[in-house]
C-alpha positions as CSV (number, residue, x, y, z in Angstrom):
1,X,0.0,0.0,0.0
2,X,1.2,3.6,-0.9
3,X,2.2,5.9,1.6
4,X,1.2,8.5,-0.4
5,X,-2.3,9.5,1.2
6,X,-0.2,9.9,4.6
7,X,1.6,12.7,2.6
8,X,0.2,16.4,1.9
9,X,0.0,18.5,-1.2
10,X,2.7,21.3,-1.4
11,X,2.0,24.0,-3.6
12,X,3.3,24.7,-6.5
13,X,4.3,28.0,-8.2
14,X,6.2,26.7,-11.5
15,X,9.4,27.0,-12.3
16,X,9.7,22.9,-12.1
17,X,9.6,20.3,-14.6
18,X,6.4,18.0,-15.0
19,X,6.9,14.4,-13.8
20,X,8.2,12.5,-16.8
21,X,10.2,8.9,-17.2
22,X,11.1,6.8,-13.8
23,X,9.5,9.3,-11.6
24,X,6.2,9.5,-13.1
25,X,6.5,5.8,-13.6
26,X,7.1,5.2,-10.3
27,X,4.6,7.4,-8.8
28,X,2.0,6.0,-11.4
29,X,2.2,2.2,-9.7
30,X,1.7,3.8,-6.1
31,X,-2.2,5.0,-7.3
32,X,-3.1,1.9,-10.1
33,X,-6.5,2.8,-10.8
34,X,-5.9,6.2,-12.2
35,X,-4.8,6.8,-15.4
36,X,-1.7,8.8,-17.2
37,X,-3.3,10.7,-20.3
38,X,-0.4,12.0,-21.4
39,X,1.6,12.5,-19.3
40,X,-0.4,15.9,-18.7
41,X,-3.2,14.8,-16.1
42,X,-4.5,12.0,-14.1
43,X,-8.2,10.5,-14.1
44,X,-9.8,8.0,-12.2
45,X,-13.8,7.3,-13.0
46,X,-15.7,6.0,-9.6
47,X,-19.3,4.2,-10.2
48,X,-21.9,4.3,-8.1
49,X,-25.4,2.8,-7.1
50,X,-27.2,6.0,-7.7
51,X,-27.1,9.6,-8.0
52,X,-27.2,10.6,-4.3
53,X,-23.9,8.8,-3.7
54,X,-21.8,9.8,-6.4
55,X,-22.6,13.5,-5.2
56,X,-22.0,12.4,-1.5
57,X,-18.7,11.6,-2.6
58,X,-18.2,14.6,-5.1
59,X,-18.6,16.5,-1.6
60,X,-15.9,14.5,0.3
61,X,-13.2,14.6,-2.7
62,X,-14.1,19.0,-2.1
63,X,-13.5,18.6,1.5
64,X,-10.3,17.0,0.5
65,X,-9.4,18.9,-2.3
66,X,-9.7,22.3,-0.2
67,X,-7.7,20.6,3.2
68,X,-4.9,20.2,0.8
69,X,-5.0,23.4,-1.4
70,X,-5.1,21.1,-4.8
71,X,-8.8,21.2,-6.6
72,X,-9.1,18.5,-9.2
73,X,-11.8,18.6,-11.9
74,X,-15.0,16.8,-10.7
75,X,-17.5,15.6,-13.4
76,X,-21.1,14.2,-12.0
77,X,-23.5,12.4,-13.4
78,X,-25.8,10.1,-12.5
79,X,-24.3,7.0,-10.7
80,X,-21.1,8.3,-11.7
81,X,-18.1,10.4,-11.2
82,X,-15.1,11.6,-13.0
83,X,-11.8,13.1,-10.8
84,X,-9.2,14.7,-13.4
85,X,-6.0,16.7,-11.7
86,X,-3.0,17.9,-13.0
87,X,-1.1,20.5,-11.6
88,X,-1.9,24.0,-13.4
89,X,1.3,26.1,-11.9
90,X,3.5,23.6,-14.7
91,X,0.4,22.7,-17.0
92,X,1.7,19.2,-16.0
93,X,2.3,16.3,-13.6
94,X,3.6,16.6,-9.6
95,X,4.0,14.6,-6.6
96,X,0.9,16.3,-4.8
97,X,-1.6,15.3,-7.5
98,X,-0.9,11.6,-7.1
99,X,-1.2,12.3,-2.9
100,X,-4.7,13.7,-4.2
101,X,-5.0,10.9,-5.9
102,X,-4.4,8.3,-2.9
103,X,-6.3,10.3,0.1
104,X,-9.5,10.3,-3.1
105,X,-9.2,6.4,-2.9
106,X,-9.3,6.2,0.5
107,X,-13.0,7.7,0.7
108,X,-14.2,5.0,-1.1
Protein backbone atom coordinates (compact mmCIF):
# COMPACT_ATOMS: atom_id res chain seq x y z
CA UNK A 1 0.00 0.00 0.00
CA UNK A 2 1.17 3.56 -0.92
CA UNK A 3 2.19 5.90 1.56
CA UNK A 4 1.22 8.54 -0.40
CA UNK A 5 -2.26 9.46 1.17
CA UNK A 6 -0.17 9.94 4.56
CA UNK A 7 1.61 12.71 2.58
CA UNK A 8 0.25 16.40 1.86
CA UNK A 9 0.02 18.48 -1.19
CA UNK A 10 2.68 21.27 -1.36
CA UNK A 11 2.00 24.03 -3.59
CA UNK A 12 3.35 24.70 -6.46
CA UNK A 13 4.29 27.98 -8.18
CA UNK A 14 6.24 26.70 -11.48
CA UNK A 15 9.38 26.95 -12.34
CA UNK A 16 9.70 22.91 -12.08
CA UNK A 17 9.55 20.34 -14.59
CA UNK A 18 6.37 18.04 -14.99
CA UNK A 19 6.90 14.35 -13.81
CA UNK A 20 8.20 12.51 -16.75
CA UNK A 21 10.17 8.94 -17.16
CA UNK A 22 11.12 6.81 -13.83
CA UNK A 23 9.47 9.29 -11.58
CA UNK A 24 6.15 9.52 -13.13
CA UNK A 25 6.51 5.77 -13.58
CA UNK A 26 7.15 5.21 -10.25
CA UNK A 27 4.60 7.36 -8.76
CA UNK A 28 2.00 5.96 -11.40
CA UNK A 29 2.22 2.18 -9.75
CA UNK A 30 1.67 3.83 -6.09
CA UNK A 31 -2.21 4.97 -7.30
CA UNK A 32 -3.09 1.91 -10.08
CA UNK A 33 -6.47 2.82 -10.76
CA UNK A 34 -5.90 6.16 -12.19
CA UNK A 35 -4.80 6.83 -15.41
CA UNK A 36 -1.75 8.75 -17.16
CA UNK A 37 -3.29 10.66 -20.28
CA UNK A 38 -0.39 12.01 -21.42
CA UNK A 39 1.58 12.47 -19.33
CA UNK A 40 -0.40 15.89 -18.70
CA UNK A 41 -3.18 14.76 -16.11
CA UNK A 42 -4.54 11.97 -14.14
CA UNK A 43 -8.19 10.52 -14.10
CA UNK A 44 -9.83 8.03 -12.22
CA UNK A 45 -13.80 7.35 -12.96
CA UNK A 46 -15.68 6.00 -9.63
CA UNK A 47 -19.26 4.15 -10.17
CA UNK A 48 -21.93 4.25 -8.12
CA UNK A 49 -25.36 2.82 -7.09
CA UNK A 50 -27.18 5.97 -7.70
CA UNK A 51 -27.08 9.64 -7.95
CA UNK A 52 -27.24 10.60 -4.34
CA UNK A 53 -23.85 8.78 -3.73
CA UNK A 54 -21.78 9.75 -6.44
CA UNK A 55 -22.64 13.51 -5.22
CA UNK A 56 -22.01 12.40 -1.49
CA UNK A 57 -18.68 11.58 -2.58
CA UNK A 58 -18.22 14.61 -5.10
CA UNK A 59 -18.55 16.50 -1.60
CA UNK A 60 -15.93 14.51 0.29
CA UNK A 61 -13.16 14.55 -2.70
CA UNK A 62 -14.11 18.97 -2.12
CA UNK A 63 -13.50 18.59 1.49
CA UNK A 64 -10.25 16.97 0.45
CA UNK A 65 -9.44 18.88 -2.35
CA UNK A 66 -9.69 22.26 -0.17
CA UNK A 67 -7.67 20.64 3.20
CA UNK A 68 -4.88 20.21 0.78
CA UNK A 69 -5.03 23.41 -1.41
CA UNK A 70 -5.11 21.06 -4.78
CA UNK A 71 -8.76 21.20 -6.63
CA UNK A 72 -9.14 18.51 -9.22
CA UNK A 73 -11.80 18.55 -11.85
CA UNK A 74 -15.02 16.81 -10.73
CA UNK A 75 -17.54 15.58 -13.41
CA UNK A 76 -21.09 14.23 -11.98
CA UNK A 77 -23.54 12.43 -13.44
CA UNK A 78 -25.78 10.07 -12.49
CA UNK A 79 -24.26 7.05 -10.67
CA UNK A 80 -21.06 8.29 -11.75
CA UNK A 81 -18.12 10.44 -11.18
CA UNK A 82 -15.15 11.63 -12.96
CA UNK A 83 -11.83 13.12 -10.84
CA UNK A 84 -9.22 14.74 -13.39
CA UNK A 85 -6.01 16.70 -11.75
CA UNK A 86 -3.04 17.95 -13.00
CA UNK A 87 -1.10 20.47 -11.59
CA UNK A 88 -1.93 24.05 -13.44
CA UNK A 89 1.27 26.12 -11.95
CA UNK A 90 3.51 23.63 -14.70
CA UNK A 91 0.44 22.74 -17.00
CA UNK A 92 1.66 19.24 -16.03
CA UNK A 93 2.27 16.28 -13.57
CA UNK A 94 3.59 16.59 -9.64
CA UNK A 95 4.02 14.58 -6.64
CA UNK A 96 0.93 16.29 -4.79
CA UNK A 97 -1.56 15.33 -7.51
CA UNK A 98 -0.87 11.65 -7.15
CA UNK A 99 -1.18 12.35 -2.88
CA UNK A 100 -4.66 13.70 -4.23
CA UNK A 101 -5.01 10.86 -5.88
CA UNK A 102 -4.44 8.30 -2.94
CA UNK A 103 -6.31 10.29 0.08
CA UNK A 104 -9.53 10.28 -3.14
CA UNK A 105 -9.17 6.42 -2.88
CA UNK A 106 -9.34 6.21 0.54
CA UNK A 107 -12.98 7.75 0.68
CA UNK A 108 -14.23 5.00 -1.14
Amino acid sequence: MSDLASKNCVPCRGGVPPLAGKELEKLTKEVPQWNVVNGHHITRAYKFPDFKQALAFVNKVGDVAEQQGHHPDILLSWGKAEVITWTHAINGLTESDFILAAKIDRLQ
